[in-house]
C-alpha positions as CSV (number, residue, x, y, z in Angstrom):
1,X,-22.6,153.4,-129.9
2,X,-20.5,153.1,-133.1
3,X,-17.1,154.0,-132.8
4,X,-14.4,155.5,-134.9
5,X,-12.6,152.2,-134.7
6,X,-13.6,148.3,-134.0
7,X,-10.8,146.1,-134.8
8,X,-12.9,143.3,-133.3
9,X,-15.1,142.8,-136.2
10,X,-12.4,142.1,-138.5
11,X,-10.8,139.6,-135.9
12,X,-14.3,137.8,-135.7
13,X,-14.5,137.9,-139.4
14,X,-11.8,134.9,-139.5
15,X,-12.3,133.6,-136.1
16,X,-12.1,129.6,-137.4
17,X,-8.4,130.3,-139.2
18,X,-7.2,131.4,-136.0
19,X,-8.7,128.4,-134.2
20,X,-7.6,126.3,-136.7
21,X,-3.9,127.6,-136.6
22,X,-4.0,127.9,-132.8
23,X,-4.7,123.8,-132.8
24,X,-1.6,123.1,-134.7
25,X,0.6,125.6,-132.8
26,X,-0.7,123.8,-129.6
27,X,0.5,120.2,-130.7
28,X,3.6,121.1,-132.5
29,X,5.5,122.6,-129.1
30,X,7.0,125.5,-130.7
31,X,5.7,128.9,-129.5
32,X,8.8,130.9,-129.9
33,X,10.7,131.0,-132.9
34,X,8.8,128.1,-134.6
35,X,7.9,127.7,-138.3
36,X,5.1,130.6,-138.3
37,X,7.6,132.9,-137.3
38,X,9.6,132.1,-139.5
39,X,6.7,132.1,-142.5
40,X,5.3,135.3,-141.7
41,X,8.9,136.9,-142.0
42,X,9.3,135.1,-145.9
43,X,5.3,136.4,-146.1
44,X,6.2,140.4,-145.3
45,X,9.1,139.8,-147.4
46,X,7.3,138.9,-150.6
47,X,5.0,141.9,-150.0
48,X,6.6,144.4,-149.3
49,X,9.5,143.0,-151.7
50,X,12.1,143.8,-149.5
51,X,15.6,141.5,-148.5
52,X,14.7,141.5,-144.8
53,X,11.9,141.3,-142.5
54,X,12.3,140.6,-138.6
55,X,9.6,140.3,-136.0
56,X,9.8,141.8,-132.5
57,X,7.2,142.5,-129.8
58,X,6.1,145.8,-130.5
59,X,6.1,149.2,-133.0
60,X,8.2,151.0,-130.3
61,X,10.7,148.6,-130.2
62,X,11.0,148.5,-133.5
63,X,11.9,152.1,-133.5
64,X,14.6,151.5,-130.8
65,X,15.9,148.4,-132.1
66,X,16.6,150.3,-135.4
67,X,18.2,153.1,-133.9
68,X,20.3,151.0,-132.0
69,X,21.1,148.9,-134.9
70,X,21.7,152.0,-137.2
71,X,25.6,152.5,-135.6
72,X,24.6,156.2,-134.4
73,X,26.2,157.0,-131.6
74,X,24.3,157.2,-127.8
75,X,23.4,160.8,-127.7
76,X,23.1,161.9,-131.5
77,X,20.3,163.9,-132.3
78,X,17.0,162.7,-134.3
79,X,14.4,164.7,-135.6
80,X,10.7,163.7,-134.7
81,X,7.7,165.4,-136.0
82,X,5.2,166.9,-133.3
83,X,2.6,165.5,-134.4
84,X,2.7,161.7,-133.8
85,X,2.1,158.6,-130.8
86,X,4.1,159.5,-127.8
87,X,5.7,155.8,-128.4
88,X,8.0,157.1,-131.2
89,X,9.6,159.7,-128.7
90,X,10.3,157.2,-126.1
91,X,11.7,154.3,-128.6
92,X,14.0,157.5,-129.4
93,X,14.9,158.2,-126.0
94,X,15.4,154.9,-124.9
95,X,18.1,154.2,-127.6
96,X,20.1,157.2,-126.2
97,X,19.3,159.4,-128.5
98,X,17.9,163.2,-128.1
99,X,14.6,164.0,-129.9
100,X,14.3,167.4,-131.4
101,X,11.0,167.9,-132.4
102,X,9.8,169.6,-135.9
103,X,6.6,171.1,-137.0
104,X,3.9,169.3,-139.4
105,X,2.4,170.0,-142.4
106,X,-1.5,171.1,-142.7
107,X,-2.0,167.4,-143.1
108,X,-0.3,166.1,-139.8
109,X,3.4,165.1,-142.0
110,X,6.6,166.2,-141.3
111,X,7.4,169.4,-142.9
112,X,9.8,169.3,-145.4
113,X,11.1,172.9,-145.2
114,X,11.2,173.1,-141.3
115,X,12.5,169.7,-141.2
116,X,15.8,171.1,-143.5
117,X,15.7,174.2,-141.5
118,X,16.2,171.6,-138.3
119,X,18.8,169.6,-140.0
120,X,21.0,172.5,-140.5
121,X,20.8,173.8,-136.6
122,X,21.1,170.6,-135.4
123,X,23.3,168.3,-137.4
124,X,20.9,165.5,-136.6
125,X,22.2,161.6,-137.2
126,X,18.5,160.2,-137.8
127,X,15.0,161.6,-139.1
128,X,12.0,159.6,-137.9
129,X,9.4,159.8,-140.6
130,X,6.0,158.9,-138.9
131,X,3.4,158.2,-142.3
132,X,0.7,159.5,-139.8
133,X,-2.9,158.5,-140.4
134,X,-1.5,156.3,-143.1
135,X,-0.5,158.8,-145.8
136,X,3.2,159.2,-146.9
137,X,5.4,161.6,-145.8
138,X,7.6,162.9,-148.7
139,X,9.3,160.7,-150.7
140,X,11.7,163.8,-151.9
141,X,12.9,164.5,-147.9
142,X,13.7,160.8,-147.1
143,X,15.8,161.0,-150.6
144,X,17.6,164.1,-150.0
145,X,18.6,163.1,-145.8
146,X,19.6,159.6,-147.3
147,X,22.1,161.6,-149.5
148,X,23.0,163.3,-147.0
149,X,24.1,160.3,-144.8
150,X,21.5,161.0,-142.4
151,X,19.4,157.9,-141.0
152,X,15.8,157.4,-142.0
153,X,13.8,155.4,-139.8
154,X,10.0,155.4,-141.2
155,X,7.4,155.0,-138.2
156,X,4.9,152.6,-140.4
157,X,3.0,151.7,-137.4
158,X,-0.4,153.6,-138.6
159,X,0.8,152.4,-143.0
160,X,1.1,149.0,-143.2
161,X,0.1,148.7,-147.3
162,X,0.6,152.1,-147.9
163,X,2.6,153.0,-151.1
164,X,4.5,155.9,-152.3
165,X,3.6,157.7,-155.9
166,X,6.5,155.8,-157.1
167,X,4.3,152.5,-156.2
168,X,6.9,151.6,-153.7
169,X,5.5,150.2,-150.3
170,X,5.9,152.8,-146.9
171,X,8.9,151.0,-144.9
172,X,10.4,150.1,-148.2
173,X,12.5,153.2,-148.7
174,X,14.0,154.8,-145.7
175,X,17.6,152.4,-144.3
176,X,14.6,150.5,-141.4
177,X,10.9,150.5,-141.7
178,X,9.4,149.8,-138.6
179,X,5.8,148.6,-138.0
180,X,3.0,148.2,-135.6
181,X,1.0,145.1,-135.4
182,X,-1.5,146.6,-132.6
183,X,-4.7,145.5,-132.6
184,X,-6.3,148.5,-134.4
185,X,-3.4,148.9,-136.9
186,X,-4.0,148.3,-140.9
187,X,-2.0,144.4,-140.4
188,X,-2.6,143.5,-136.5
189,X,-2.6,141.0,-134.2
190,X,-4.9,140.0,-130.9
191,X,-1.9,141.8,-128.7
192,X,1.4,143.6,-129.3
193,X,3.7,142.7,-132.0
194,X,5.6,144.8,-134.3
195,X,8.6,144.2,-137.0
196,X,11.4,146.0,-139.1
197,X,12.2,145.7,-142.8
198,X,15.1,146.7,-144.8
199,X,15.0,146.8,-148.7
200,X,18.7,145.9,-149.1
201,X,19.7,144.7,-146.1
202,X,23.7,142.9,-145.2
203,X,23.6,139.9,-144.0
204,X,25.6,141.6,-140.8
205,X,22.6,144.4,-140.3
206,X,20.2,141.8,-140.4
207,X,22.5,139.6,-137.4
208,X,22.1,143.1,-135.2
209,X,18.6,144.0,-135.2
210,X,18.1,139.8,-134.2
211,X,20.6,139.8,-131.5
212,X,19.2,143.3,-130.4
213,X,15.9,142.1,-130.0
214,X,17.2,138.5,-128.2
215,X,19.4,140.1,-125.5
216,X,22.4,141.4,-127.9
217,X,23.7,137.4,-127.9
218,X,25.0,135.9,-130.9
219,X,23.8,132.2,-132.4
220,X,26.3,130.9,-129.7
221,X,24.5,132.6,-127.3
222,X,26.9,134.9,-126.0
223,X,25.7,138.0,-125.3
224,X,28.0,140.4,-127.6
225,X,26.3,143.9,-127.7
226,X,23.8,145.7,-125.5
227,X,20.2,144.3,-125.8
228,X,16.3,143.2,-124.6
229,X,14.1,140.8,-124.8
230,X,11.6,141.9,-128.0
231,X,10.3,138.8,-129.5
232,X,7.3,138.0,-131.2
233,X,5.3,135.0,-130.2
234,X,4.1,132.2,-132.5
235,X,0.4,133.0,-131.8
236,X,0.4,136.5,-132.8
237,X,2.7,135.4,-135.9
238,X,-0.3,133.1,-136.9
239,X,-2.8,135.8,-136.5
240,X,-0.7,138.3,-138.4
241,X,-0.5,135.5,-141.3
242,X,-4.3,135.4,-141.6
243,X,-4.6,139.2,-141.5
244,X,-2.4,139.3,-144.1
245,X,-4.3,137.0,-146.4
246,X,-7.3,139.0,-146.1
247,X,-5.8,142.5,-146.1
248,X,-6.8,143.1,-149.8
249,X,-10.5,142.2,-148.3
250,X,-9.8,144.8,-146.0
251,X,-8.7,147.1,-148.2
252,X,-11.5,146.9,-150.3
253,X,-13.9,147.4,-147.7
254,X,-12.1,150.2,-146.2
255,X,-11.5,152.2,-149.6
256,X,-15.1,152.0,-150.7
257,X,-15.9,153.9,-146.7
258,X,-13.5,156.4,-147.8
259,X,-15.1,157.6,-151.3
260,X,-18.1,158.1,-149.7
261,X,-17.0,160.0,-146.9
262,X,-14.8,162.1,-149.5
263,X,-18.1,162.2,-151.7
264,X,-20.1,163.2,-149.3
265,X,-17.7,166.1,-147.4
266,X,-17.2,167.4,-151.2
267,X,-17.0,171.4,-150.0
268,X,-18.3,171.0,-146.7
269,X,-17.9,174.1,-144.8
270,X,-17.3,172.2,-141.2
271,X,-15.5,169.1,-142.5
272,X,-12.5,168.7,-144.2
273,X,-10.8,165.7,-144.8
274,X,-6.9,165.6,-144.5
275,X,-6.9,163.0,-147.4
276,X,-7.6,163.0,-150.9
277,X,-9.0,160.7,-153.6
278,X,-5.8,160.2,-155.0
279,X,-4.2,159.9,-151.5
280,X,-6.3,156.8,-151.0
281,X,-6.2,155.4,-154.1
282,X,-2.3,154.6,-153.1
283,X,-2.5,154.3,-149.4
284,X,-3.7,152.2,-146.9
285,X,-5.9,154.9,-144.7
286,X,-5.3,153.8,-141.0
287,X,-7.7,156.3,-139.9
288,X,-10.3,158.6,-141.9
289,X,-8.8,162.3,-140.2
290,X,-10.7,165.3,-140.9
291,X,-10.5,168.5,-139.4
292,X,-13.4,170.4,-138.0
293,X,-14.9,173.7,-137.1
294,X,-16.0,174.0,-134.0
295,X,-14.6,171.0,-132.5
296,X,-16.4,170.9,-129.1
297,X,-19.6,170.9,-131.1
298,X,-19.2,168.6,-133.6
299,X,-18.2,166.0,-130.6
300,X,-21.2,166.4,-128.7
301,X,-23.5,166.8,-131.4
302,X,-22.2,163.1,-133.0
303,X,-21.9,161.6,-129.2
304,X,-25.8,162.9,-129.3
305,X,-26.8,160.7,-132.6
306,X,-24.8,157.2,-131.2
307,X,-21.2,157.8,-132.7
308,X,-18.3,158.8,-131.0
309,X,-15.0,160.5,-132.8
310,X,-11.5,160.0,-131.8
311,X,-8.9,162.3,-131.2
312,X,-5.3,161.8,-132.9
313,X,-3.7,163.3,-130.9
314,X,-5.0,165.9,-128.3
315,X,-1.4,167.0,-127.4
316,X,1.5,167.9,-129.9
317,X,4.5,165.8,-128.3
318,X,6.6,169.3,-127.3
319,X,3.7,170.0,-124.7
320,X,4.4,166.8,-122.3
321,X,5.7,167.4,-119.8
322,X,8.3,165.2,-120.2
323,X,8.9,166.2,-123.1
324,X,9.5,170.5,-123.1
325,X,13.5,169.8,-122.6
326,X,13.8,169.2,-125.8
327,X,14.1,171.6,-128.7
328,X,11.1,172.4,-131.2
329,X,11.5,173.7,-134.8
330,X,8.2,175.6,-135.7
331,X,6.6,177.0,-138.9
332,X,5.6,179.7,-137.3
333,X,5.1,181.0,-134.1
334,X,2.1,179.2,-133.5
335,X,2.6,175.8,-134.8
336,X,0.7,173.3,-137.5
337,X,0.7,170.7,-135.3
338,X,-1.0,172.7,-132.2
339,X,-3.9,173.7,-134.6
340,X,-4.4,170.2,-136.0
341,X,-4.5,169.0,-132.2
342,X,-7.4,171.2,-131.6
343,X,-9.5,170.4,-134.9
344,X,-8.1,166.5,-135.8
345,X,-11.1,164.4,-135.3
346,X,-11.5,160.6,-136.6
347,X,-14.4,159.3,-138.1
348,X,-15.7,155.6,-137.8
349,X,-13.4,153.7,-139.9
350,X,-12.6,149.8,-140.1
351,X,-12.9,147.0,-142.3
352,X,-16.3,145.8,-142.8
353,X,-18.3,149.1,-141.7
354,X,-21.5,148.3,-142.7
355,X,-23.6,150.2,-144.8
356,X,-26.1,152.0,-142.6
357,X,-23.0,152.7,-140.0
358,X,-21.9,154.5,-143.1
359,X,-24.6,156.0,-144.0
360,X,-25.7,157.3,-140.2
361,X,-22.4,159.0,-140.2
362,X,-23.0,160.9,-143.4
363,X,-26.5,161.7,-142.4
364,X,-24.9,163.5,-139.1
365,X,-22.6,165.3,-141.7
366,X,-25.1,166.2,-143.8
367,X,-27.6,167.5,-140.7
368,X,-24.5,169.1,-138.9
369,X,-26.2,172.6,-138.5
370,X,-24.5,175.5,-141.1
């Protein structure tokens, strides 16, 4: 079976630098906080050209650690789009914050007009901007909520290398980017990591978010604010460092899958992709989303021919059930992000997809019955 995603081919792909690098992290006794920590932070630094980079051990804590670094106050409000990872709600929630949830755009982003609709009935403190499936969310709404003093966290977990029309990298912009280094993520690791950047970070913001993520104590280690244990270990720092290196690789192989795929979808009446040519001339595609007629179908008739699609993400974050306290700000009665639930599939998409995986996929396009 060939599935929409295989992060283990691109792991196997530099198998001996991570042996190599895993032999000297053995025999130098450091495996917390030791020099490829601290390399991997100059590394991000350099390219996302940005004043401050800190690891921690995962996306959602990223999300929470910036929040709780931010100075909002426990119980502000901060706006969420519906369509996202249920991990970006609960890094809200577990900062003390309330979520109130706003509608997406026909490509899965938050919607600029609902999302100003939202900030003036609720005042909201923070906006998480989620650059789902690796596309940017607008540049022009992060701008206009910074100038009016309202906290931009960007959710890069699914955008690592993904740059804005103004050539400036996703987690560069808003006051904390924060990132994913899953496994299946665009820069990942062999386990959980994650990590926040500022562009123009203090020296005091910078002392927060590392005393948040190492139990809210100071260099003296006394604890002097509320915080948790989020560090990143040496071993997934090392692996990170190697993906890094060969990103560009990556990149390569992953841009040439997507002009086909856009190629070969050109006015397809059952497929339509949620990204365009120039979309992914700028951005780092996390996953190749498309939206489909006759969803049920399409699934089983690809399941049929050896591939299987993913789902991103069955259920708009309003409908938990955990979730349908808080408020939601629609644009229109019957929301974006419910339709795109229904009719989001993801097609096979990783670095190093070889050319017949390719080209099996477009042939099921291409045979998908009109």
């Amino acid at each position: 079976m060939l599935y929409f995603n295989e992060p283990r081919r691109k792991f196997i792909h530099q198998k001996f630098n991570f042996l190599d690098d895993f032999g000297r992290l053995i025999e130098s006794g450091s495996y917390i906080k030791g020099d490829m920590g601290r390399e991997l932070e100059v590394q991000i630094k350099q390219y996302l050209n940005v004043d401050f980079f800190s690891g921690c051990a995962n996306g959602t804590d990223a999300i929470t650690i910036s929040l709780m670094a931010s100075g909002i106050t426990k119980g502000s409000k901060v706006l969420i789009p519906a369509m996202t990872a249920q991990a970006s709600v609960v890094a809200v929630i577990r900062a003390g914050m309330v979520p109130v949830f706003v509608d997406v755009n026909s490509q899965g982003l938050i919607d600029v007009d609902t999302t100003e609709q939202a900030i003036k009935l609720h005042n909201p403190a923070a906006v998480l901007v989620v650059h789902l499936y690796g596309l940017t969310a607008s540049l022009e709404l992060i701008r206009k909520c910074q100038e009016n003093e309202i906290v931009v966290i960007e959710d890069c977990a699914q955008a690592f290398g993904s740059k804005f029309s103004t050539g400036e990298y996703a987690g560069t912009v808003g006051d904390f980017g924060a990132h994913s280094f899953y496994p299946t993520k665009n820069l990942s690791t062999i386990g959980d990591a994650g990590g926040i950047s500022i562009k123009n970070a203090d020296k005091h913001i910078g002392q927060v978010i590392k005393s948040t993520a190492e139990y809210g104590w100071n260099n003296q280690r006394e604890v002097i604010r509320l915080g948790f244990n989020s560090r990143i270990d040496e071993i997934h720092c090392s692996i990170i460092s190697n993906q890094l290196k060969d990103l560009s690789k990556q990149s390569r192989s992953k841009k040439e899958t997507c002009k086909t795929y856009l190629d070969g979808m050109r006015n397809h009446y059952a497929f339509t992709p949620m990204a365009s040519n120039a979309e992914v001339s700028r951005c780092q595609l996390h996953l190749f989303s498309v939206c489909v007629k006759e969803p049920k179908g399409v699934d089983e008739y690809f399941r049929k021919r050896g591939v299987i699609l993913g789902r991103h993400y069955d259920r708009p974050l309003p409908y938990h059930k955990k979730f349908t306290e808080f408020d939601f700000i629609k644009t229109k009665s019957k929301s974006n992000a419910s339709e795109i639930a229904k009719t989001q599939r993801s097609l096979p998409f990783f670095p190093y997809l070889l050319n017949q995986e390719i080209e099996l996929v477009m042939g099921i396009i291409n045979e998908y019955p009109s």
